[in-house]
N, C-alpha and C positions, 0 to 999 in steps of 0.2 A: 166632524172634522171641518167643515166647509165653517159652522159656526166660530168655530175658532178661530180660524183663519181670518174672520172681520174683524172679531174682538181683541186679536192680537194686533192687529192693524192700527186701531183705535187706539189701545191703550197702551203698546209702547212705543207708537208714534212715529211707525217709521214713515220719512219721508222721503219721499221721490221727486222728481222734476214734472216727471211727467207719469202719469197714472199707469199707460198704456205699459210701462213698464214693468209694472207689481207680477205680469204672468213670468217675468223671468227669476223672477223672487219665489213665489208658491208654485207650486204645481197642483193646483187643486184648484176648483171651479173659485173664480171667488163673484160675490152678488154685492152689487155697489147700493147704494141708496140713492133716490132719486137725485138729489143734487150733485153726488159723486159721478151719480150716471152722464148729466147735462155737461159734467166736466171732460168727461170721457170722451165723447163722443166728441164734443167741438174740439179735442186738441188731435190733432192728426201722428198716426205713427209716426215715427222718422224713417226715412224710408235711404235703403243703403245705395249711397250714390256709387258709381262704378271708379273705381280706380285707375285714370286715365295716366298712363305712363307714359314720361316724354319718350318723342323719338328715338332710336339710336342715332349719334353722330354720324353724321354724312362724312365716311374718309376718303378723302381724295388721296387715288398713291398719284405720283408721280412715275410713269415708267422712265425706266433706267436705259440710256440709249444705249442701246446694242449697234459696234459698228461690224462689221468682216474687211477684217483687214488680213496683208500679208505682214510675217515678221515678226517680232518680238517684244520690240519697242524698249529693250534694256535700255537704252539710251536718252531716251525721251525725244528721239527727230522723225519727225511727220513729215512726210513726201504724200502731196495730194495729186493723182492723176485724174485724167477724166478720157478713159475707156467703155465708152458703150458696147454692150451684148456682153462683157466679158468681167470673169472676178475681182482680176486686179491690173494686167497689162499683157500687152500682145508680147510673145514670149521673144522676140528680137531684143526689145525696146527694154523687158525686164533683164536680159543679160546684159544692155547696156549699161542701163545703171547698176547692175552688181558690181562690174566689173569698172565704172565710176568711184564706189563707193569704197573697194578693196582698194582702190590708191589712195585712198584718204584715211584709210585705218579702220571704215565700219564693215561689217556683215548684214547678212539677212538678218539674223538675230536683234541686231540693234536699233533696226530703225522699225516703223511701221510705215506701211503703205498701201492707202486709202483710195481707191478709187469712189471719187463723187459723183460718177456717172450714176451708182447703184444707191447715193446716197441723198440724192438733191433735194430733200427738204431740210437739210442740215444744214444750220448756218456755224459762223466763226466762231462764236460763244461758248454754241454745242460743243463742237470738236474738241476745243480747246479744252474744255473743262473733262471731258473725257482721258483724251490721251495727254495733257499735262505737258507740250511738248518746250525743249529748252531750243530746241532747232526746228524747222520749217524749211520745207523748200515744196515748191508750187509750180506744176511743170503744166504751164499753157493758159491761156485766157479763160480756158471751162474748167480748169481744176484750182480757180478761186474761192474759197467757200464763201456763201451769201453772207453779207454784212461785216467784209475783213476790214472795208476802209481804203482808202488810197492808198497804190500801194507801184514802186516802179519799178520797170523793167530792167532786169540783170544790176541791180543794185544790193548789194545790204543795207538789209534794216532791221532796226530793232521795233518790237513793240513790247511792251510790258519786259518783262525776262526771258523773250525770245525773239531767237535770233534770226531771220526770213531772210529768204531768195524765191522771189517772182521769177521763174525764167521760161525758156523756149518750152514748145513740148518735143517728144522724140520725135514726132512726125515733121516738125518745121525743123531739126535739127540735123536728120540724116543725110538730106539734102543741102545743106550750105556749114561748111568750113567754118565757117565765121560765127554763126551760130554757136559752134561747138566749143571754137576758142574763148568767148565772151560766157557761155556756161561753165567750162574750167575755170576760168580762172575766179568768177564768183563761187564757185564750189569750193576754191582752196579758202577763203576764208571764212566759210560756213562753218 
């Protein structure tokens, strides 16, 4: 068999690239001839490189700001305070403004209200892109979110397609009259 196996090599000529290959062709011993052999020898196997598969893509998510807010925010108007130790305002100061907001026509339900105390690495951008708000109102110098821009006291303004009141907080208002009169009446055109 083995005889054969050269002689067929020979004479029907099959050719290869590389010699080292023929054992995948026969299965039987095969015997080269000196010069076959010199050829053999000096061509090296190929030899199976590994399969190096790219990385997976690196996915960055982006997390989704979660705020805790009070409220509903049917309405799309953000009131930002800024009460520390607490979730969203000292319970005098929260029935003041319900009782603000029921003379104006809103509910708890409609507005949302954010204490920044709980939230200070959030700036204007954030919020805003969050709650989407058509209204603003911003009770105290610390319940400014970071990078709102110039912005003045008991004034309306508009920025983009929303409508802002910078005003007192309840703590500076409980105590002066004046106060209270100058936040009404900026509330009625909010």
């Amino acid at each position: 068999m083995k005889l054969f196996n050269y002689f067929w090599l020979k004479f029907v000529k099959v050719k290869t690239e590389n010699p080292a290959a023929l054992h995948f062709i026969l299965q039987d011993d095969i015997f080269l001839l000196k010069q076959d052999r010199e050829a053999y020898i000096n061509v090296a196997l190929p030899v199976e490189q590994p399969v190096t598969q790219a990385p997976p893509p690196v996915v960055v998510e982006t997390k989704q700001n979660e705020f805790n807010y009070l409220g509903g925010n049917k309405k799309s108007f953000l009131i930002t305070v800024y009460y520390p130790g607490t979730d969203f305002m000292a319970d005098a100061h929260l029935t003041a403004l319900q009782n603000t907001l029921k003379r104006l026509g809103f509910e708890l339900d409609d507005v949302a209200i954010l204490n920044l105390a709980n939230h200070t690495e959030a700036d204007h951008g954030t919020i805003s892109g969050f709650f989407n708000p058509k209204k603003m109102l911003m009770m105290g110098k610390s319940a400014l979110p970071k990078s709102i821009g110039p912005i003045k006291l008991n004034e309306h303004q508009t920025q983009g397609n929303c409508a802002m009141l910078f005003s007192f907080s309840f703590d500076e208002m409980m105590d002066s009259n004046e106060y209270k009169k100058a936040f009404w009446e900026q509330m009625k055109l909010l």
